[in-house]
N, C-alpha and C positions, 0 to 999 in steps of 0.2 A: 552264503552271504551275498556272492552276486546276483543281480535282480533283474528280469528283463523289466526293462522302462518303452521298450516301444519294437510292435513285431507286424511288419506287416502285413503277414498272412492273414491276419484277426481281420481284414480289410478288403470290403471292395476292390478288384484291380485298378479299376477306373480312379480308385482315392487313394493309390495307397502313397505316389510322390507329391499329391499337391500336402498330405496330413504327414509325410516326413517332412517336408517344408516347413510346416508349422511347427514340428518339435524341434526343429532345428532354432527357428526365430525366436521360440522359446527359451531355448538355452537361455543358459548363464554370461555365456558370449553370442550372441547370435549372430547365426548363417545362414543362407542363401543354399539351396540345391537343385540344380539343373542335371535334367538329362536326356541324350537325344533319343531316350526310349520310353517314354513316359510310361508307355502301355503293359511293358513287361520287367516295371522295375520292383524290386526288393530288395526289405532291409528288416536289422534283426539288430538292436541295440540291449545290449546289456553294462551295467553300472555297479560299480563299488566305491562306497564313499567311506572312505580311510580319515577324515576328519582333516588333514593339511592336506594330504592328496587324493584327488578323484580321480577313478583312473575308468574307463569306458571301451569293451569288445563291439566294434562295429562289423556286421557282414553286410555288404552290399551290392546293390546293381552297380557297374557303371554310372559314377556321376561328375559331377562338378560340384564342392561344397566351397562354397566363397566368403568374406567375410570381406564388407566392400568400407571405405569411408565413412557411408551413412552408417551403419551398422556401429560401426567404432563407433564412429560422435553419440549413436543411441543410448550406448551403455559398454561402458571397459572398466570390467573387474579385476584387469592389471593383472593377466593370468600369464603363465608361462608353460607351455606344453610343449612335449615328447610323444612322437607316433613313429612307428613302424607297421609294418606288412608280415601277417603272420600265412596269408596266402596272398597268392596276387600282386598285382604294381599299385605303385602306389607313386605319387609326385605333390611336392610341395615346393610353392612358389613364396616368395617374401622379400620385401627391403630388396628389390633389385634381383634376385637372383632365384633362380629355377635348377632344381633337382631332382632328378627321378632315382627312387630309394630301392638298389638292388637289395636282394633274399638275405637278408641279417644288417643292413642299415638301417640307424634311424637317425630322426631329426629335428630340430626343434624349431617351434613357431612363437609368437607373440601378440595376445591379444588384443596390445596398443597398436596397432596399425594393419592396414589392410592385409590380407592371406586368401590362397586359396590351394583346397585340395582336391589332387586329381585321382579319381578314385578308377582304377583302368582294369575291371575285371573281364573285359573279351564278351566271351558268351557264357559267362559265369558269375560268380561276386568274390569279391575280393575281402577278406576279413583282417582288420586291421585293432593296434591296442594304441590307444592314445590314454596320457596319464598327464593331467594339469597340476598346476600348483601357485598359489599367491605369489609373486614374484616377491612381495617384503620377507616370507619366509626361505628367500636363498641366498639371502645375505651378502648378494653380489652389486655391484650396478647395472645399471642399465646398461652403460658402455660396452661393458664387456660382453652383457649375456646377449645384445644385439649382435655380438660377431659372430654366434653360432647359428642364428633362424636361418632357415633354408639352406643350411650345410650338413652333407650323407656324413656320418658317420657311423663308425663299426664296430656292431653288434654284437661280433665276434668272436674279439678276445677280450681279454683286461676286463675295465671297470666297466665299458659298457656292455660288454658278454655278461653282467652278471647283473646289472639294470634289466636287461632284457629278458634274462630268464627269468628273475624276481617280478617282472609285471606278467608276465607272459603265465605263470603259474598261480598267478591271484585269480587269473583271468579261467584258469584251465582246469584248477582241483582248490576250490576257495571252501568246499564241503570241509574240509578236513579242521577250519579252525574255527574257532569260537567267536560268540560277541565281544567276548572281553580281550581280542587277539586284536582289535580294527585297530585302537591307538597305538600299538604297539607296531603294526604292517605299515601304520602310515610315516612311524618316526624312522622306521627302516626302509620306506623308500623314498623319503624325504632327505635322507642320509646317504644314501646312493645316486639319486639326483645331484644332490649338491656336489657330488665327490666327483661324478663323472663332468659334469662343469666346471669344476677345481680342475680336474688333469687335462681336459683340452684345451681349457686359457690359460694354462700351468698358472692358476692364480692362490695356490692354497696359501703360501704364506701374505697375499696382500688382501685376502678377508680381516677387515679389522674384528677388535676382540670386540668391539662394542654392539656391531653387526651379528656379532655371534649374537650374543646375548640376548640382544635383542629377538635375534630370529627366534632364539630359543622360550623366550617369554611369550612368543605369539605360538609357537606348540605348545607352551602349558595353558596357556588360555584356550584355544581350542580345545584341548583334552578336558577341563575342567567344563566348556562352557556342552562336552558333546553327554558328560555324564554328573549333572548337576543332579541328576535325579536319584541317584546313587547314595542313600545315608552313609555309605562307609567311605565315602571318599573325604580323603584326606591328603595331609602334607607329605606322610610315609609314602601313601601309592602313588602321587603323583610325583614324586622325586622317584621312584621307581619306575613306571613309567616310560623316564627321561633318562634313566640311567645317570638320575645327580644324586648326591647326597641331600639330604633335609636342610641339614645350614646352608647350602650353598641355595638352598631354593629359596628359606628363608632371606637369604641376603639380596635376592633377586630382588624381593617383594622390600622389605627395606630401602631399597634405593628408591621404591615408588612412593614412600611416606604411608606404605600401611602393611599390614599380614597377610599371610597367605587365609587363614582364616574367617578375618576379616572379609577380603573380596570375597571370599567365597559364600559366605553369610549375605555380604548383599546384594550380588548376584542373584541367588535362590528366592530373597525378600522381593526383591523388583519382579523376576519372573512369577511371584505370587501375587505379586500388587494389579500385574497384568493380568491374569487370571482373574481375579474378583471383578475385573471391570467388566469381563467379557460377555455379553450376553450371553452369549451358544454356550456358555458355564455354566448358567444359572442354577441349571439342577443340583450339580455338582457340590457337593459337601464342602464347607470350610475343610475340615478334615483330610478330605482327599486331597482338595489342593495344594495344601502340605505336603501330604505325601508324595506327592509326584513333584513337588520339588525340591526334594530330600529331607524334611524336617521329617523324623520320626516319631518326636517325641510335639503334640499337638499346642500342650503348657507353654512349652519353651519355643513353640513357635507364634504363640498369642502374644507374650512377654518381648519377643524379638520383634515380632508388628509392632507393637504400642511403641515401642521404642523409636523405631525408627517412623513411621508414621502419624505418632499422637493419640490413634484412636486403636482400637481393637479391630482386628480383620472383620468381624460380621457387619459392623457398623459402617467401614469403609467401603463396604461391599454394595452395603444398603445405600449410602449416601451418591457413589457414584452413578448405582443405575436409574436412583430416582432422580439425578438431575441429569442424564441421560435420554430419558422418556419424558423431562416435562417442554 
């Protein structure tokens, strides 16, 4: 399931730090990466996208990876990350304060304000596992979870001994699970996040229940919006899932003024509406478009356009590109 996204062997010597620079400004948070070796530097990034948490094996040269002010002001996804050293040093700077993370510490950073990592592999590289996560899904505040950026903590025992081994094994034998295991990896180490941030601001009993909830509404929404294409998805698998009951998910959805159902029908309807418009679709069968956004049944999803649109899906399809083109 893990995927390399960027190797620099594949690459010119001469290209291969200015084009990790670019996957980096690329990111989702972008960075900066410097190094005083440009000539002999490598790197070898692999990726798992667990739907609440992405979690990324980096091996590298020696570098400097920065995230400066301009960067922030650019774009902040209000990300909250966890990285450790599974060879090699490693240092994280943040909010004042500098760390260099001994053989089973880690640490956390924050995408709202400037950071930088020091990446110290010698005459070698240092391979390290960094695991992010939407800071709205940890149901903490800000206050608090800013006490922990740029503080070592240990690997070792307890909750974070078992943080650690949990990404470190995603990272190491991810062969062994299925596709239909990623929502499932992600609510459990989303649950181990939050819990290891629970026990070192001993804050578990001052998460209000509402912040639960709430977090918890934003894993059903990812989970539903990562496998919309799925005709069997449902109330049953996604209260499964989550480890809720059905009513209780129900009641979730309730407090929003609609069904689980419901959202989930017009979700699939809008992701079709986008599709029809799309030129680079055009080949593509009314039919099919359905299907890949989970209507199985073609009738009942003609019946479910007109409805929520007015017109039938082929007509809306036709309407939007001809006034598209003229």
């Amino acid at each position: 399931m893990i995927k390399t996204v960027f190797r620099s062997d594949d690459l010119p010597p001469a290209e291969r730090l200015a084009r990790f620079d670019e996957f980096q400004v690329g990111s989702v948070h972008p960075m900066r990466v410097l190094s005083d070796d440009p000539a002999d530097f490598r790197a070898t990034a692999r990726a798992l996208d667990l739907a609440a948490v992405n979690v990324v094996e980096l091996t590298c040269s020696s570098s400097d990876v920065r995230r400066t002010p301009k960067l922030v002001r650019a774009a902040d996804p209000e990300l909250y990350s966890l990285v450790f050293a599974l060879r090699g040093e490693l240092g994280v700077t943040q909010a004042g304060r500098e760390t260099a993370l001994r053989a089973g510490d880690f640490a956390f950073y924050d995408s709202s304000r400037p950071f930088s990592l020091d990446i110290a592999g010698g005459r070698g590289t240092t391979t390290l596992v960094r695991a992010h996560v939407p800071r709205a899904l940890l149901a903490m505040s800000m206050d608090d979870t800013d006490r922990l950026v740029a503080v070592p903590l240990s690997g070792r025992e307890g909750m974070g001994a078992l943080l650690v081994q949990f990404l470190t094994s995603l990272t190491t034998d991810s062969a062994g699970y299925r596709p239909a295991d990623v929502p499932r990896l992600g609510t459990v180490a989303l649950d181990l996040l939050t819990a290891v941030l629970a026990h070192h601001l001993d804050a578990g009993d001052r998460v209000p229940d509402d912040s639960r909830q709430h977090a918890l509404v934003l894993r059903v929404e990812a989970f539903v919006r990562q496998h919309l294409h799925d005709p069997q998805l449902s109330p049953g698998a996604i209260a499964a899932a989550h480890h809720i009951s059905v009513s209780y998910l129900h009641r979730l959805f309730r407090a929003r003024g609609t069904t689980v159902s419901a959202w989930i029908r017009g979700l699939r309807l809008e992701q079709a509406r986008r599709d029809l418009t799309d030129p680079a679709l055009l080949i593509v069968p009314v039919h099919r478009i359905a299907a890949r956004c989970g209507f199985h049944d073609h009738a009942t999803f003609t019946r479910a356009f007109r409805a929520a649109y007015d017109v039938p899906p082929r007509d809306y399809r036709h309407r939007a590109l001809s006034a598209a083109s003229a």
